[in-house]
C-alpha positions as CSV (number, residue, x, y, z in Angstrom):
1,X,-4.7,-38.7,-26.5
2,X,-7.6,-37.4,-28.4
3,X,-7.6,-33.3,-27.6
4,X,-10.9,-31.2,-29.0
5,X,-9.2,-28.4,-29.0
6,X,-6.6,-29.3,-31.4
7,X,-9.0,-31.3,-33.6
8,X,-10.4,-27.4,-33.9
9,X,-7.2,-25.7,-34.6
10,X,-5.9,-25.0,-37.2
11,X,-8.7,-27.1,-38.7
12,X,-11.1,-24.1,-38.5
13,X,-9.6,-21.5,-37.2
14,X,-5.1,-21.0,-37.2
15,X,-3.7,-21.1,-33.9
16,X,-2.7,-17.3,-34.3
17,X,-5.9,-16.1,-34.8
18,X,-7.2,-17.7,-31.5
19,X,-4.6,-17.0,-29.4
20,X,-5.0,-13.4,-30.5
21,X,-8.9,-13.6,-30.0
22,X,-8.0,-14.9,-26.7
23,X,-6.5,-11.8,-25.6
24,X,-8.7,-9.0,-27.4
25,X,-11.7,-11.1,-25.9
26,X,-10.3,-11.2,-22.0
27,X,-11.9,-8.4,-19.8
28,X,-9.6,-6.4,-18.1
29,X,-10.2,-3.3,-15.5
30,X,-8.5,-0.4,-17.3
31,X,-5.0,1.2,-16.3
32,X,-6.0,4.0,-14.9
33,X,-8.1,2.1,-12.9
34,X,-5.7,-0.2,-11.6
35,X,-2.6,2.0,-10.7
36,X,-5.1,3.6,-8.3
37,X,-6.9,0.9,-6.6
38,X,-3.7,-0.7,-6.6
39,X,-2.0,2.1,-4.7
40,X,-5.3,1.7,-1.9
41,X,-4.9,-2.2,-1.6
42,X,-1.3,-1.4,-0.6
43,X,-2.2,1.5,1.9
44,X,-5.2,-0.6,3.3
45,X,-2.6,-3.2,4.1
46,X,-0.2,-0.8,6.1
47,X,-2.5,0.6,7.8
48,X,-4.5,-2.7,9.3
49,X,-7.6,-1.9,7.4
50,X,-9.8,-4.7,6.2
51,X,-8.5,-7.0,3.3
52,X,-9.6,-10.4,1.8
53,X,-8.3,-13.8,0.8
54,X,-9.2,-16.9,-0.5
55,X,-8.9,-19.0,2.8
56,X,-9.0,-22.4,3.7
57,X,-11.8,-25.0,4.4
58,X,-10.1,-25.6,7.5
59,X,-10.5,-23.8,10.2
60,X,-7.2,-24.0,12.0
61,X,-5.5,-23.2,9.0
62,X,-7.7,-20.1,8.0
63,X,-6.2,-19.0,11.3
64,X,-2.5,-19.4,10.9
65,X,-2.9,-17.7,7.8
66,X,-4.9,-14.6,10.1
67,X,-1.6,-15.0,12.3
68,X,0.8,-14.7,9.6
69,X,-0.6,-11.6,8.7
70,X,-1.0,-10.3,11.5
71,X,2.2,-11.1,12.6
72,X,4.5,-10.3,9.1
73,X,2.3,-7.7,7.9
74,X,0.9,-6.2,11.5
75,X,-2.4,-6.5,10.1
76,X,-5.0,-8.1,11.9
77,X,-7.9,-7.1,10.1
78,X,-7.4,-9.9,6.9
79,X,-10.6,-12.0,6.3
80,X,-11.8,-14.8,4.6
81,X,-14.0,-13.9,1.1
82,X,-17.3,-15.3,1.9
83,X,-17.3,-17.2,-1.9
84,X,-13.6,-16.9,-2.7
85,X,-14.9,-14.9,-5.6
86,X,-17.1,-12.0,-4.0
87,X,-14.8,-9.2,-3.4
88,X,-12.8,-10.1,-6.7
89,X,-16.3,-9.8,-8.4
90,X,-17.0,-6.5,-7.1
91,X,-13.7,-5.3,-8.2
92,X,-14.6,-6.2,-11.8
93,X,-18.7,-5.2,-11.5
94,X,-17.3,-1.3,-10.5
95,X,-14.1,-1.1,-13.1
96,X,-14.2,-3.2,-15.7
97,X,-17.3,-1.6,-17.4
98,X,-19.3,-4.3,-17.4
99,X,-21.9,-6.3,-14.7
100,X,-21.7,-9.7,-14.1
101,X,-25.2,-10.4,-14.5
102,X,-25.0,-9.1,-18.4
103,X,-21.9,-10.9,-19.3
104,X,-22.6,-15.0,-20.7
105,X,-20.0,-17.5,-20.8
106,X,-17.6,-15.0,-18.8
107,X,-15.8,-16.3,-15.9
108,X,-13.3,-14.8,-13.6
109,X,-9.5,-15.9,-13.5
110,X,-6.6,-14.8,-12.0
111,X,-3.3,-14.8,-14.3
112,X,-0.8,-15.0,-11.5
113,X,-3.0,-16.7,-8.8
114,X,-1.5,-17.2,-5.4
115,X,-4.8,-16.1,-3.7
116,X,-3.6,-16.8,-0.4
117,X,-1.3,-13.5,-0.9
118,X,-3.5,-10.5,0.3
119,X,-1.3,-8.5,-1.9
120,X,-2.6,-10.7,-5.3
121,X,-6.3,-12.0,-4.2
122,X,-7.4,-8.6,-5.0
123,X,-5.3,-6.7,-7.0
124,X,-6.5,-5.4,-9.9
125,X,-4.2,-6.2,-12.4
126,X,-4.6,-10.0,-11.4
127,X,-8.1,-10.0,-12.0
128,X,-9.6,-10.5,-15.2
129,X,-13.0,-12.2,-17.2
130,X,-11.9,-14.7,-19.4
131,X,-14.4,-16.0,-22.2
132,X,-15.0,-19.5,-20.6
133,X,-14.0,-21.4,-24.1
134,X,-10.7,-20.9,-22.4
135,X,-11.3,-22.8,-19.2
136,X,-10.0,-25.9,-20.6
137,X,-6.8,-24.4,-21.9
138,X,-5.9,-22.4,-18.5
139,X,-7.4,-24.3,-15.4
140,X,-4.8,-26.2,-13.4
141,X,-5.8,-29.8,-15.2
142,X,-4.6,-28.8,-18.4
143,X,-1.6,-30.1,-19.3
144,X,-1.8,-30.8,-22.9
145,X,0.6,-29.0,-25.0
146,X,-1.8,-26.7,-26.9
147,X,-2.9,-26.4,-23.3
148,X,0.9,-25.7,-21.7
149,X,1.4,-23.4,-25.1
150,X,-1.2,-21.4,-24.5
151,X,-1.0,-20.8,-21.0
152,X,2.6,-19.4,-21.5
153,X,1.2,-16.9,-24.3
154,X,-1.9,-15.5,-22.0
155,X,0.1,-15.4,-18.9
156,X,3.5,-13.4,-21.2
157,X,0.6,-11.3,-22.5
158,X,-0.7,-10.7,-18.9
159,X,3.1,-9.8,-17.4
160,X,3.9,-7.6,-20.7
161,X,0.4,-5.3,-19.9
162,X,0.9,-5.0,-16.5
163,X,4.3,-5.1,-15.9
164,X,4.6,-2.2,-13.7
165,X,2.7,-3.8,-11.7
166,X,4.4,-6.7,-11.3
167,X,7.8,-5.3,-11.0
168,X,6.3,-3.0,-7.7
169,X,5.2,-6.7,-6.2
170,X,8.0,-8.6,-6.6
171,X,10.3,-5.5,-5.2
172,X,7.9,-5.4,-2.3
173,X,8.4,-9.1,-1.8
174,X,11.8,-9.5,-2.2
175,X,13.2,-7.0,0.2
176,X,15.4,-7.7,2.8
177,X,12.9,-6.3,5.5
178,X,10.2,-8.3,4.7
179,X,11.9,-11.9,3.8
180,X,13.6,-11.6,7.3
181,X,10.4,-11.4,8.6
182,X,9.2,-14.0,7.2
183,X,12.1,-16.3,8.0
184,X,11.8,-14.8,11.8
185,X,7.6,-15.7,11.6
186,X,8.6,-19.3,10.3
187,X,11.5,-19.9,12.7
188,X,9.5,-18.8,15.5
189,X,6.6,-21.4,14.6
190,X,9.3,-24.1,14.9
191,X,10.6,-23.2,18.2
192,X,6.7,-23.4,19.4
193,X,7.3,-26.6,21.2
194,X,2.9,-26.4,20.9
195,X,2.6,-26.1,17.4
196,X,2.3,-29.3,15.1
197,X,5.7,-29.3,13.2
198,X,4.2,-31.2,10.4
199,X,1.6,-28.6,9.9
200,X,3.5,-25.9,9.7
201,X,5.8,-27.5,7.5
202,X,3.1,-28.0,5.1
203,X,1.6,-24.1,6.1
204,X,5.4,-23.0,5.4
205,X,5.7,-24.8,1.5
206,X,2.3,-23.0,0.5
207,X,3.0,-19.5,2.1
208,X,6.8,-19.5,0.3
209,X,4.9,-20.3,-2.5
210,X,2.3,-18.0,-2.2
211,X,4.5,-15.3,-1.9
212,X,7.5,-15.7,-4.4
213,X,8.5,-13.4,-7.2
214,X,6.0,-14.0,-10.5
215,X,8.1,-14.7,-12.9
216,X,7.5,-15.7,-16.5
């Protein structure tokens, strides 16, 4: 396998240096920032207000996710981002410090993912502008191992600056309260003699998966 990226490094530049320049050149929306608009997202959610995930092409699956949370969460006020980027995007335009339209070869990514998860698709310390010489080192394709090395540097560097953060999600999601009712949600879908059991199988896999503990 031939792999441009190594051909670069350390040829012209030592591995160190651009990992390093990988993280001072990432866009983040400051702390102060965050712990408050984090603090909304969470109160917005209690409190049924409106909310936004990356949803499904699907219709009938865009809804079960609507169910879920409306079910689990008693929220029935989640939508669907209209571009699966907008309201991510707006985060960054009014905290980052910087506009969308002045920023070149910038592109948004999420460090932890899971945009399925109300509680990730928008929080701010899971949305960041990455300089887009790093696409091919981060997207999902990449499995190289400068690719698989780097990944595992960004994403330690991403849990080690917002780690309070993370450590208030995963307590949230790993209480007793709210994996019971998530069992209860899933259990009751399969005693549905009307629902498709193969469907909610699959709808089961990627909501576990959306909403386990980020570990790294």
């Amino acid at each position: 396998m031939l792999d441009s990226y190594e051909a670069l490094i350390p040829q012209y530049i030592s591995k160190e240096d651009f990992f390093t320049y990988a993280v001072e050149k990432t866009i983040y929306i400051p702390d102060s920032k965050i712990k408050e608009e984090w603090s909304k997202l969470k109160t917005k959610l209690e409190e049924n207000k409106t909310l936004y995930i990356r949803g499904s092409k699907a219709s009938a699956e865009n809804q079960m996710l609507f169910d879920f949370y409306k079910t689990v969460f008693k929220n029935d006020s989640i939508k669907k981002d209209p571009s699966n980027t907008q309201n991510p995007s707006k985060l960054m335009d009014e905290f980052s410090g910087y506009k969308k339209k002045d920023l070149k070869n910038y592109q948004l990514y999420s460090p932890f993912a899971k945009n399925k998860n109300v509680l990730l698709f928008c929080a701010p310390w899971n949305i960041v502008y990455i300089p887009k010489i790093l696409d091919p080192l981060l997207s999902d394709e990449a499995k190289t191992p400068l690719a698989l090395e780097f990944k595992e540097f960004f994403l330690k560097s991403c849990y080690e600056k917002f780690k309070v953060y993370v450590d208030d999600y995963n307590k949230k999601i790993t209480n007793d309260y709210f994996v019971r009712a998530m069992d209860d949600y899933f259990r009751g879908m399969y005693e549905n003699t009307y629902e498709d059991k193969a469907l909610v199988k699959k709808f089961e896999e990627v909501m576990y998966k959306e909403f386990s503990s980020i570990k790294v």
